[in-house]
C-alpha positions, 0 to 999 in steps of 0.5 A, spaced: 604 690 142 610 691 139 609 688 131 603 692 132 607 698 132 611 697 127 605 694 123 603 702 124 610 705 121 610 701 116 604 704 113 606 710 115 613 710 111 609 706 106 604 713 105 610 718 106 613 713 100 608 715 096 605 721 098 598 719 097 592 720 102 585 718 100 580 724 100 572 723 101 568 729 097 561 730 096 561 733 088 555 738 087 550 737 082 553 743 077 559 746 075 560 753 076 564 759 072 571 759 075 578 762 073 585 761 074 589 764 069 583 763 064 576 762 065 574 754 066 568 750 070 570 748 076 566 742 081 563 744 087 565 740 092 566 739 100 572 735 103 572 730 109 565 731 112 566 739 110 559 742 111 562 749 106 562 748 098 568 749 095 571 750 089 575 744 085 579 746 079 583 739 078 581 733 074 579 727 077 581 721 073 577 715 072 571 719 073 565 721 069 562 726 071 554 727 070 551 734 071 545 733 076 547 728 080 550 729 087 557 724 088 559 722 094 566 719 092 573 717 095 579 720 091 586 718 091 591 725 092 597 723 089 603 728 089 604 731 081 610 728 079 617 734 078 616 739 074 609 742 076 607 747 071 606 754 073 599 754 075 597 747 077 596 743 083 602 740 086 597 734 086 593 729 082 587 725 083 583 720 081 577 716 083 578 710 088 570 708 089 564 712 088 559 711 095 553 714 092 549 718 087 544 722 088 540 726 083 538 733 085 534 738 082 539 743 077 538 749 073 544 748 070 544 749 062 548 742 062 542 738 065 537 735 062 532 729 065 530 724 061 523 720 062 525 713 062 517 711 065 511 715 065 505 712 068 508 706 070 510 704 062 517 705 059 518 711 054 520 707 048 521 711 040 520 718 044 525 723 046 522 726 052 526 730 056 527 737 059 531 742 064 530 746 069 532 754 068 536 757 073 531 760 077 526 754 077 520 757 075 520 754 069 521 747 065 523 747 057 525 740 053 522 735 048 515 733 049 516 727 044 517 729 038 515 737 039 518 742 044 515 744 050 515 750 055 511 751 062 511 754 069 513 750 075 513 753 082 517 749 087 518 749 094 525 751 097 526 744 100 526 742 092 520 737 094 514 739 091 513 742 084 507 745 081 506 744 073 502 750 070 498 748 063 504 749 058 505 750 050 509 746 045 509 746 037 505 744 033 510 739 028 506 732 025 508 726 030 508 720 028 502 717 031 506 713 038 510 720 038 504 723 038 500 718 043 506 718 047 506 726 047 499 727 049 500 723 055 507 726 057 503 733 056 497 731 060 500 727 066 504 733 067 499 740 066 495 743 072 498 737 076 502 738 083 508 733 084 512 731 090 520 729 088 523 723 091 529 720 090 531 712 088 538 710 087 540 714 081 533 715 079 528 721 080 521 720 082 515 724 081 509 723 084 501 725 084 496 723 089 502 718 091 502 715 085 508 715 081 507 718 074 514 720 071 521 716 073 527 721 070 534 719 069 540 726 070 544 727 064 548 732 059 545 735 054 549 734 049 553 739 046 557 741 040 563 738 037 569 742 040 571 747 039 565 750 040 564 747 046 560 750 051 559 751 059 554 749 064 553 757 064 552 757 056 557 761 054 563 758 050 568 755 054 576 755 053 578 749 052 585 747 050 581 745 043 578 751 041 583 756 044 590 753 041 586 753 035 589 754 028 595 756 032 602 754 031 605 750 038 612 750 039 615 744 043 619 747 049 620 741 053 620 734 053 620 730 059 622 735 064 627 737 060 627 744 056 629 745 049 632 750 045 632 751 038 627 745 036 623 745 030 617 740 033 612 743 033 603 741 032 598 745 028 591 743 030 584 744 026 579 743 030 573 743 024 575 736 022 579 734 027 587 733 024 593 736 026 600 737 021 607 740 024 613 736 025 617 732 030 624 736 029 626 733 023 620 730 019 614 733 016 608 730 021 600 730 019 595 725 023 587 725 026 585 728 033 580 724 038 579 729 044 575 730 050 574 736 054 582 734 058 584 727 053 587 726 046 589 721 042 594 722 036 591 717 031 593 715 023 600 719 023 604 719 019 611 722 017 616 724 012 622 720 011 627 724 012 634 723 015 636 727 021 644 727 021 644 730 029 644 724 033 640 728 038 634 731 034 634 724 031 633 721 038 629 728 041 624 725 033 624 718 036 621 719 043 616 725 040 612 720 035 613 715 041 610 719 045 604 721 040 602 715 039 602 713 047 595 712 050 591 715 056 594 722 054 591 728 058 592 736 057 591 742 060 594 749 059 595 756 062 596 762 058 599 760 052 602 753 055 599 747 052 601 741 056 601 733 054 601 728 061 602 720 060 597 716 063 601 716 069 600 723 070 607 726 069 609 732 064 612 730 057 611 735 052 609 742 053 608 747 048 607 754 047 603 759 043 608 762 037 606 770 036 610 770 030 606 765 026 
């Protein structure tokens, strides 16, 4: 009895050590507006067996997020290494393991379902695909080679659908576009269906028949920063806010500066940055997600920095852009740079008088 209670205090002390719990959500199948200091698209998720959907507004690392999809996941909450900037959580997350996918019916504008098998028979050399409107009166997308349009009725269970005859353009198709087209257009037009799920995978089914098989995915979206939201309106992203703008770097490591000449410029139409690193000119290219960075190609002046600190302040600036697993994330006119562990390294801010 005895070991057994020490056992239990040791990992007790071992999680106070550490600060770290594991959380199980339940992701929604689509991102909502949302806003904290700025505007943003936040995950809809229930913790630990919650029946109410709330907002989430933190970056979960290590998982890739497809709209239409509900998750079921274990989530790793860690405390957020000092200092926590303004605005942001005290924690970090980052997947642990994914329990389930489920694709679900969505009306985002992000979600498109891609027909990977229709009447039995793979889909192959033929874009067929669509979305859901916000409403679900009505479906739009990708015939094969032309664009169609019709519309549904569904039930509020999301379990059966009703596709009315619809229109679609009238491009030339190459003739397996063409033949896949008339059959997608056929197989779905007056028909009635009812929605099943398997695995990851959607499964319409006429007079108990499969006809169409559909995988969730994003639509995709223009490069950054012309990014947009699940509610088609442009996003502020680190990218296409801080654009064109001059960002001066008031802090390092935890630790502020004063009076430092490095600073970043970002163009974001190719993709590149110039600035400098306290000392010396620096220009490089710009790799970007939606919340990570990569510095690549950067190169440097060669001048010598006499201050023994703007040297050493220089050495670790150009350490850090070329470190790997950078995230960002920013609040008013903060741009913040975090190392793959989740601690803060560079912060920047938005100088008005550039």
């Amino acid at each position: 009895m005895k070991s057994i209670g020490l056992l239990m205090m040791l990992l007790l002390a071992q999680t106070m050590v550490f600060g770290q719990k594991t959380i199980r959500m339940t992701i929604k199948e689509e991102c909502v507006p949302c806003r904290r200091m700025m505007p943003m698209t936040c995950f809809q998720v229930q913790k630990d067996g919650s029946k109410t959907w709330e907002l989430f507004y933190e970056k979960i690392k290590g998982f890739d997020y497809v709209p239409g999809n509900r998750y079921v996941i274990d989530v790793i909450e860690t405390e957020r290494p000092e200092p926590v900037p303004q605005d942001l959580s005290r924690y970090l997350y980052k997947l642990d393991k994914v329990i389930s996918v489920t694709p679900m019916v969505s009306g985002s504008e992000g979600t498109i379902y891609k027909v990977i098998r229709m009447n039995g028979a793979q889909v192959v050399n033929a874009d067929v695909a669509f979305s859901f409107d916000s409403t679900f009166q009505k479906i739009s997308g990708k015939s094969g080679c032309n664009s169609f349009m019709a519309s549904i009725k569904m039930n509020k269970k999301q379990s059966k659908i009703c596709v009315k005859a619809g229109a679609a353009t009238k491009m030339a198709c190459p003739d397996v576009q063409s033949n896949i087209e008339d059959e997608f257009l056929k197989s779905i037009s007056n028909k009635k269906f009812k929605i099943s799920h398997e695995g990851n995978l959607m499964i319409w089914k006429a007079k108990k028949k499969e006809v169409l098989v559909l995988e969730a995915g994003s639509k995709p979206t223009p490069q950054d920063p012309q990014a947009t939201n699940g509610g088609g309106r442009p996003e502020k992203t680190p990218w296409n806010y801080f654009n064109q703008q001059t960002l001066k770097l008031i802090q390092m490591d935890g630790v502020s500066l004063k009076n430092s000449n490095a600073a970043l410029k970002m163009d974001m139409s190719n993709n590149s940055f110039t600035g400098s690193n306290g000392c010396n000119r620096i220009s490089g290219t710009l790799a970007t997600t939606r919340n990570t960075v990569a510095f690549m190609d950067v190169i440097s002046t060669k001048m010598a920095c006499v201050d023994e600190l703007v040297a050493s302040n220089e050495k670790r600036f150009m350490e850090i852009l070329g470190s790997k697993g950078l995230t960002v994330d920013f609040a008013e006119q903060v741009f913040n740079i975090y190392d793959s562990s989740g601690k803060l390294v560079l912060m920047f801010a938005a100088d008005a008088t550039k």
